[in-house]
C-alpha atoms as one frame of an Amber mdcrd trajectory, in Angstrom:
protein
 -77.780 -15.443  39.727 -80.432 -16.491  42.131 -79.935 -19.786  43.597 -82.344
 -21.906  45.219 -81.758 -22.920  49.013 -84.137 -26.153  49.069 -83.766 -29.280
  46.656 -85.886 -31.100  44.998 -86.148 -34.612  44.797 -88.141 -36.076  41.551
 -89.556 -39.483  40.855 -88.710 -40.904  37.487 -91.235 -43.431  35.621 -93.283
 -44.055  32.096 -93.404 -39.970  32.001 -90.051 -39.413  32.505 -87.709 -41.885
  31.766 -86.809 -40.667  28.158 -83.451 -38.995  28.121 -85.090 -35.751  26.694
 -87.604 -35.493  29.036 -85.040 -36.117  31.767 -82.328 -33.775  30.489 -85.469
 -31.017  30.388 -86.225 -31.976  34.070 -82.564 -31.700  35.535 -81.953 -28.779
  33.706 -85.281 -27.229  35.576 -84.000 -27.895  38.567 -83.928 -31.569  39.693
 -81.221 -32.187  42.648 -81.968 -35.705  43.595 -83.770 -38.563  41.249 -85.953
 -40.966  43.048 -86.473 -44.707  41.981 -89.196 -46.161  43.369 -88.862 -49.918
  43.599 -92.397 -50.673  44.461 -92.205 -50.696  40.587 -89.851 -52.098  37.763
 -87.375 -55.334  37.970 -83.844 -54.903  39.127 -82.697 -54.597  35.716 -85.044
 -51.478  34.950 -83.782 -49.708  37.752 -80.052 -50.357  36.767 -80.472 -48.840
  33.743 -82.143 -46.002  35.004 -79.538 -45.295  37.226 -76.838 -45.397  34.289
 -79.472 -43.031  31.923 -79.573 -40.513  35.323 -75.678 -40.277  35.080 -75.105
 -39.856  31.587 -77.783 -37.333  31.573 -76.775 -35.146  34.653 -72.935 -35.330
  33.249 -74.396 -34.138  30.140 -75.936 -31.021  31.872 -72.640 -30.585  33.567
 -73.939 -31.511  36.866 -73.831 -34.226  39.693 -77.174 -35.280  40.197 -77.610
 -37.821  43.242 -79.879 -40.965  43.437 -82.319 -42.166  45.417 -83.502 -46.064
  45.813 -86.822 -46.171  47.759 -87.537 -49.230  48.405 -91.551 -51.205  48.499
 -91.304 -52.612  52.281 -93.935 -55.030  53.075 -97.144 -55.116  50.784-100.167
 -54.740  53.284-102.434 -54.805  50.413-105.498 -56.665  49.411-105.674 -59.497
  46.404-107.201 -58.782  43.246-110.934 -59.211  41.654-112.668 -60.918  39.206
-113.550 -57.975  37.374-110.378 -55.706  38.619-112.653 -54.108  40.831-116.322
 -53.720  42.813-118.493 -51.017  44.265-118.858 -51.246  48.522-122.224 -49.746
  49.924-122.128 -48.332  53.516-123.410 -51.067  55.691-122.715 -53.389  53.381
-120.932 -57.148  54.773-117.227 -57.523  53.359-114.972 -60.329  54.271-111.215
 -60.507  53.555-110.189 -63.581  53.356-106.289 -64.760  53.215-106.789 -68.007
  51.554-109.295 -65.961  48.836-107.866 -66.028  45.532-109.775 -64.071  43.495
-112.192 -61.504  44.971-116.033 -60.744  44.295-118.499 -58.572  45.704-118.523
 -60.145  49.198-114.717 -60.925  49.430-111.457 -60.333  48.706-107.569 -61.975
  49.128-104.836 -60.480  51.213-101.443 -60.207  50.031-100.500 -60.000  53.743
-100.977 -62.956  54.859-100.664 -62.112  58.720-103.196 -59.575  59.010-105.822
 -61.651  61.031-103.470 -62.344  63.682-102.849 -58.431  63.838-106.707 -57.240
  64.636-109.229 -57.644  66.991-113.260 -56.667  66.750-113.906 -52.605  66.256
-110.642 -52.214  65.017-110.745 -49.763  61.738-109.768 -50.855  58.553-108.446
 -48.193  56.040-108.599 -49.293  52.377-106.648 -47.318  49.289-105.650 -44.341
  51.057-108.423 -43.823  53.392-111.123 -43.752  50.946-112.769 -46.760  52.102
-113.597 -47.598  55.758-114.108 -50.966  56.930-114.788 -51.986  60.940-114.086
 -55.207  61.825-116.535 -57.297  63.442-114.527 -61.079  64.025-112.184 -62.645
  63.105-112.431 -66.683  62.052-109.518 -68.663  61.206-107.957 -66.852  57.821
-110.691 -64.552  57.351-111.567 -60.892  58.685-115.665 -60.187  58.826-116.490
 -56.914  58.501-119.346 -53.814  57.926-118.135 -51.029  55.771-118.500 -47.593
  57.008-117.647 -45.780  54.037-117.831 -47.327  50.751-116.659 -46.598  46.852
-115.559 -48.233  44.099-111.901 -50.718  45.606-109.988 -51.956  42.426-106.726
 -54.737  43.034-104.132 -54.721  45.138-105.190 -51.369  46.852-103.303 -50.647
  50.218-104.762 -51.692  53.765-103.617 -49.640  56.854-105.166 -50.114  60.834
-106.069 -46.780  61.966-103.925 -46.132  65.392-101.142 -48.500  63.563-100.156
 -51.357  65.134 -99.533 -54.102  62.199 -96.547 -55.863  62.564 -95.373 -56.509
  59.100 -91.355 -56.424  59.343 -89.983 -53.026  57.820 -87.843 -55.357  55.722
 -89.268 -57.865  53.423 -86.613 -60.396  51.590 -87.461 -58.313  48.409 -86.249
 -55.108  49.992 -82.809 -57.109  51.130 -82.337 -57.832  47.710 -83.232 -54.615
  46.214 -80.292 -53.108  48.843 -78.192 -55.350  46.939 -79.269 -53.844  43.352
 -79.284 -50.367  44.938 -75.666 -50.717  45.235 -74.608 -51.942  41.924 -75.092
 -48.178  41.014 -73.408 -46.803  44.310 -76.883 -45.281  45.534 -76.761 -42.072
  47.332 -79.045 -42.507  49.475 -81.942 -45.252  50.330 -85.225 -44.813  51.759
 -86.472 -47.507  53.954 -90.366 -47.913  53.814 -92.548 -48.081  56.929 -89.712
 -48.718  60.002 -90.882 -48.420  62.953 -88.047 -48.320  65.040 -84.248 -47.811
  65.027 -83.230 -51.560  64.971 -85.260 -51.381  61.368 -82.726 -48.247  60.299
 -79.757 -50.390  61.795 -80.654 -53.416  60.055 -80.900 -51.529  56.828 -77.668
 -49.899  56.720 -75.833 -52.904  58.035 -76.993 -54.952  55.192 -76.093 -51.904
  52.706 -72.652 -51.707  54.136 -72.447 -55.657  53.569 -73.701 -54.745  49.489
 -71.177 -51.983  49.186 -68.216 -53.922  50.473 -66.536 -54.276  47.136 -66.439
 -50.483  46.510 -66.475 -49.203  49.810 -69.821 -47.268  49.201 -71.796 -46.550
  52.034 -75.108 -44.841  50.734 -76.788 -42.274  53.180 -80.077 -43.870  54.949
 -83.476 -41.939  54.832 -86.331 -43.394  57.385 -89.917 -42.835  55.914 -91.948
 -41.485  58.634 -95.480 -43.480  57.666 -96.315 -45.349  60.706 -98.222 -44.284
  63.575 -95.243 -46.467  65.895 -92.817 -44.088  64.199 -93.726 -41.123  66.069
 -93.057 -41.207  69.826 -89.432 -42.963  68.767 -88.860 -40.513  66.369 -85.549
 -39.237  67.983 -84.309 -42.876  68.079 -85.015 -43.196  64.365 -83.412 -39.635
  63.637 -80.208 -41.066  65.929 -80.234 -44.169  63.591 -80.877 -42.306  60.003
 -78.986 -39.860  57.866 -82.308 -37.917  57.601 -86.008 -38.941  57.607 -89.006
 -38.280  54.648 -92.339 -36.489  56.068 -94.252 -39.667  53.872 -97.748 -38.192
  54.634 -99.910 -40.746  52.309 -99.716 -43.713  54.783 -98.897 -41.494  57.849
-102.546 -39.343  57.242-103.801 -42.683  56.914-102.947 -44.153  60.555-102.506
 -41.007  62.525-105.783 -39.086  60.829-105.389 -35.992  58.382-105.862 -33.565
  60.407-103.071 -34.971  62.537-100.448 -34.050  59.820 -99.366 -30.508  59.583
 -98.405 -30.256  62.674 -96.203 -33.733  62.630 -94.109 -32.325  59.618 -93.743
 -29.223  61.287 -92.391 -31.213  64.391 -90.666 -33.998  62.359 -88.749 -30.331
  60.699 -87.826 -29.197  63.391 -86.771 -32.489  65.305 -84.112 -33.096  61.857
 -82.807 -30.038  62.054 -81.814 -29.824  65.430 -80.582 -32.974  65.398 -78.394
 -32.261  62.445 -80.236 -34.780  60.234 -81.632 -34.494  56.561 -85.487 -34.128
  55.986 -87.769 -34.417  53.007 -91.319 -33.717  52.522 -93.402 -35.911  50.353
 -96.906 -37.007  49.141 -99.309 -35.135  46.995 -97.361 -32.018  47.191 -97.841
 -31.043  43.165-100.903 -34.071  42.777-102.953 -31.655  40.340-100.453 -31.573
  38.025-100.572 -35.299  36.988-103.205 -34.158  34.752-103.192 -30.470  34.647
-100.513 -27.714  33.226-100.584 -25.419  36.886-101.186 -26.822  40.538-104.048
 -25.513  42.729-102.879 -22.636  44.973-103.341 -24.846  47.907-100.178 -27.251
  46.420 -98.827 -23.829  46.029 -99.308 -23.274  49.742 -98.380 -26.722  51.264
 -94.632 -26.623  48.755 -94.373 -22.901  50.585 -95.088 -23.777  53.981 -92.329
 -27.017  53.656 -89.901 -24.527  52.441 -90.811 -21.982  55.411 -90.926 -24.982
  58.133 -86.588 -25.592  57.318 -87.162 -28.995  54.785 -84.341 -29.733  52.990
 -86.022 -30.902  50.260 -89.739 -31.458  48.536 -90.336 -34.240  46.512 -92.439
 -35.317  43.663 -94.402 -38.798  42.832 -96.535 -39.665  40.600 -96.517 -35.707
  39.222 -93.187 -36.730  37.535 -93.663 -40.699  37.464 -96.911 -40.942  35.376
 -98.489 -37.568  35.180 -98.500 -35.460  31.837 -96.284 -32.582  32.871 -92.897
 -33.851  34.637 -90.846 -30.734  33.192 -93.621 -27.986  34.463 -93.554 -29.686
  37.679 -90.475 -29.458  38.230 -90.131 -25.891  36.938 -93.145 -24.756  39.311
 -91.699 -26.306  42.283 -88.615 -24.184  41.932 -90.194 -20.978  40.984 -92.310
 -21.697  44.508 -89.402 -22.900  46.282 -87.409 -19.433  45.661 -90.595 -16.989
  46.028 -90.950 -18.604  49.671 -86.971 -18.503  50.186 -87.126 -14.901  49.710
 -89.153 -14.074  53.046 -87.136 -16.333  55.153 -86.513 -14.673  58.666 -82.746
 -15.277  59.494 -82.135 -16.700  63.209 -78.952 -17.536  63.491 -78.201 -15.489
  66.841 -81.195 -16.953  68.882 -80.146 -20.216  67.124 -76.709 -20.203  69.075
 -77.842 -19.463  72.550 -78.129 -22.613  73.300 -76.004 -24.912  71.271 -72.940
 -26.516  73.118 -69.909 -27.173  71.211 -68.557 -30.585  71.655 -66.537 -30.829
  68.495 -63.758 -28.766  66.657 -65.168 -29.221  63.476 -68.955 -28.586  64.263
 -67.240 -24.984  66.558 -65.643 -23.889  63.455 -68.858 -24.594  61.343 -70.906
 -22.872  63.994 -67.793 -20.156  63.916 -68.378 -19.672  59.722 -72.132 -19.000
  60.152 -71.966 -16.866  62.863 -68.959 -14.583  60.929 -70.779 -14.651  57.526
 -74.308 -12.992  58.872 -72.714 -10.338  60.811 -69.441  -9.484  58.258 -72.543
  -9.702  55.295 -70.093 -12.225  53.135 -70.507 -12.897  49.354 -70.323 -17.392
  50.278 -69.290 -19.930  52.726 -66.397 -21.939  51.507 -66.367 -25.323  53.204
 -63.255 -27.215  51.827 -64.365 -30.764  52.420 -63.861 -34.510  52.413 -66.949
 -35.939  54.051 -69.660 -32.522  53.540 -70.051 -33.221  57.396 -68.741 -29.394
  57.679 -71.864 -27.991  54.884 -74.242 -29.905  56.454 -74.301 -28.727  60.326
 -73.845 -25.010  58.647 -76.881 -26.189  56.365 -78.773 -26.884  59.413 -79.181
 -22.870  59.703 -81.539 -20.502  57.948 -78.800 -18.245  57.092 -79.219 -15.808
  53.297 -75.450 -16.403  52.254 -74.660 -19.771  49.805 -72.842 -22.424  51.285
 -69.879 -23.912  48.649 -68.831 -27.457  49.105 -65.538 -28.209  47.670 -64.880
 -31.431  47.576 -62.733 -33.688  45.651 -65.253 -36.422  46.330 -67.757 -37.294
  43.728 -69.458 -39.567  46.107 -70.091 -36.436  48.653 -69.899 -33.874  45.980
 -73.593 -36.269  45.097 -75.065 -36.579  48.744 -74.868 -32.629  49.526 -76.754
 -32.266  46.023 -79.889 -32.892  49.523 -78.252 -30.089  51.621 -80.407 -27.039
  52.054 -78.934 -24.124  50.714 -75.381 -25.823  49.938 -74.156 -25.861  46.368
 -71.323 -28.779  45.772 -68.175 -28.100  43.044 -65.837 -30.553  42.059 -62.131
 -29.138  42.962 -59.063 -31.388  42.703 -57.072 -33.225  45.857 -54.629 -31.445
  47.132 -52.371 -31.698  50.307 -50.950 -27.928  49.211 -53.076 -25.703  51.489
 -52.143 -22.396  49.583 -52.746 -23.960  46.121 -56.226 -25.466  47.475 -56.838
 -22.187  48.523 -55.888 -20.362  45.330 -57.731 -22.918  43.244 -60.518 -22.357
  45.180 -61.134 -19.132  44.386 -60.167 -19.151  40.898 -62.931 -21.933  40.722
 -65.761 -19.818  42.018 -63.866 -17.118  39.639 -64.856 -18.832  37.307 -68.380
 -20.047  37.610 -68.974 -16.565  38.445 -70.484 -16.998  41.836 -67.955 -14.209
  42.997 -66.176 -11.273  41.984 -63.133  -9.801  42.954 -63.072  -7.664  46.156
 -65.896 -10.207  47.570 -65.324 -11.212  51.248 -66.087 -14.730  51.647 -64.986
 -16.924  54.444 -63.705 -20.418  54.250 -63.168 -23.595  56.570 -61.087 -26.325
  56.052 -58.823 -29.156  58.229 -54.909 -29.315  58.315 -53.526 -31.691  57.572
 -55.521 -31.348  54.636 -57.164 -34.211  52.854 -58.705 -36.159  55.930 -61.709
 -36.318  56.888 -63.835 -34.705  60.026 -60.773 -32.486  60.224 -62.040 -29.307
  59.959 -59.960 -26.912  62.400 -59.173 -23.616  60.629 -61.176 -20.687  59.918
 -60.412 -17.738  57.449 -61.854 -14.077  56.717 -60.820 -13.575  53.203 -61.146
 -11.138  50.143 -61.551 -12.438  46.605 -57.821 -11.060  44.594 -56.115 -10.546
  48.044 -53.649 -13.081  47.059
């Protein structure tokens, strides 16, 4: 059985919130379901959540969720007629006291965006497809000359090229939707244009607050979309569980062309730093209205899984499009055909590392054993996963096995490249752990007898960040 090394994380909307249609996409492959709370009340989402559980225990798997929240809305009002046509050259005002829009002016949502601009800045409408330069600014309202023009509809997106706006990261509707987020023990959240690490801080304190009752803490993923992001992007990775490559809004400020190279660097930066990273945006956008992607969606899904991500993701292909299931399906098939020419480096990956911690040595210590003794798996025994992720941080061809007794981490590795999470039971009985251990992946036929496989775990045994023992084993030995 070949297994797939990166994850993939799937938005769920009108397309694909049927339980059919969502059994279908799990079953294809989905490791991680995203809700996207620009969209949908608190009570839409809560249901979703419980639909996502029932439906993954029904496939017999643990399928972890994913609350992304809006952040602020640096958008434009609406029109009269939903939406006009710009000509280049043409005069455009936006206007914050505007209500409703016409062809020589529109409302702003965000309020604050005179104070944030200054004559020849450049104005980037709905993506990037319209191009406005400012000329003055009076009062509440922003003249300007468009450079490139097009048809602008309501409510479309604004972004300053170069960045610089200084809507908060966290709007009062995101606090609350950290609150909702937690009703259904979210694995992870995604916090929407921060531009610092006080903005990850923030977020996770206030989650911790929201999860006080249970005693859930949810994993925190920065979206990299602002231009401010970038040269603090190691303070951000210090303050984050793992970061998303969001390239819509990030092409917008820091140019296209700009882009590649950032989520090769942004890759690379998570990975060494032993973080999570997922890349997003337009990687399957075809497929919201056709059956197969273009080659070059082919290309950019291969090249993530090349560059180390974690994880690709899907929007609106699974959201809104007509094909969620074949999405899905092609992104895996791609995932595993790139997999297959992955270059192993674990030996020049060790020449520098510096062990400061027992459990991170003897996670280094499993890798290094399993390339060179060719094992059939990596067994990491585990409370936390800490132990599956540093050895996830690796290119390395051998599975990685999280046992855990914990549902809650048995969820948040279902984002760990190239580890593969089973449920085994608590146990302070290192022998019978052991024992049951194998008989488990006995069982699920993920190895036969006379396998060598080596396993980690901690004694005492059921605490966690206590992994301190290492051992070379062979499957029926006992």
């Amino acid at each position: 059985m070949t297994q797939r090394a990166t994850k993939i994380v799937a938005t769920i909307g009108p397309a694909s919130s049927t339980r059919e249609v969502l059994l279908r996409m799990i079953e294809a492959g989905v490791d991680v379901v995203r809700l996207n709370f620009s969209h949908g009340k608190a009570e839409d989402h809560v249901a979703r959540a419980a639909m996502v559980r029932e439906v993954a225990a029904a496939c017999g798997r643990e399928v972890a969720i994913m609350a992304d929240l809006q952040g602020p809305k640096i958008r434009i009002g609406k029109f009269k007629d939903g939406k006009i046509e710009l000509q280049k050259g043409a005069h455009f005002t936006l206007d914050a006291t505007c209500e409703l829009g016409d062809q020589d002016q529109v409302g702003l949502d965000y309020k604050e965006l005179p104070a944030d601009l200054k004559p020849a800045d450049v104005l980037l409408l709905n993506d990037g497809l319209i191009v406005l330069v400012v000329d003055r600014i009076v009062g509440s309202k922003i003249f300007t000359t468009v450079k490139i023009g097009g048809e602008l509809s309501n409510n479309k997106g604004i972004n300053r090229q170069g960045g610089g706006l200084s809507a908060p990261a966290l709007t009062s509707k995101d606090m609350e939707d950290i609150k909702t987020a937690l009703l259904f023990e979210a694995d992870y959240i995604a916090v929407s244009f921060p531009k610092n690490p006080t903005d990850m801080i923030m977020a996770r304190q206030l989650a911790i607050i929201a999860g006080e009752a249970t005693g859930h803490k949810p994993l925190m993923i920065a979206k990299i979309e602002r231009a401010e992001a970038i040269p603090v992007l190691q303070e951000i990775l210090d303050a984050s569980d793992g970061i998303m490559v969001a390239r819509g809004d990030l092409a917008v400020e820091v140019g296209n062309a700009a882009v590649p190279a950032l989520q090769k660097r942004m890759i690379r930066m998570a990975r060494a730093s032993n973080k999570l990273v997922i890349t997003a945006t337009q990687m399957m956008e075809s497929m919201i209205q056709n059956a197969v992607p273009t080659r070059a969606e082919v290309s950019d899904v291969a090249n993530a899984v090349l560059d180390g991500t974690d994880a690709v993701m899907t929007s609106a292909e699974t959201a809104a499009g007509k094909y969620p299931v074949e999405t899905v399906e092609m992104m895996a098939a791609v995932c595993l055909e790139a997999e297959k020419s992955e270059k192993t480096t674990l030996d020049t990956d060790f020449l520098n590392v510096t062990f400061t911690r027992i459990d991170q040595s003897i996670a280094y210590g499993a890798l290094f054993t399993a390339h060179h003794l060719r094992v059939k798996a990596i067994v990491a025994l585990t409370e936390s996963g800490s132990t599956a992720l540093w050895m996830s941080r690796h290119n390395i061809d051998i599975p990685i096995y999280a046992l855990t007794p914990s549902r809650t981490t048995h969820r948040k590795a279902a984002l760990y490249r190239n580890v593969h999470t089973l449920e085994l039971p608590h146990s302070t009985d290192r022998e019978m752990v052991l024992k049951n251990a194998e008989e488990l992946l006995l069982a699920k036929g993920l190895v036969k007898k006379d396998d060598m496989i080596v396993v980690t775990w901690g004694e005492p045994m059921g605490q966690t960040g206590g992994t301190n023992a290492l051992k070379i084993t062979k499957i029926g030995d006992r």
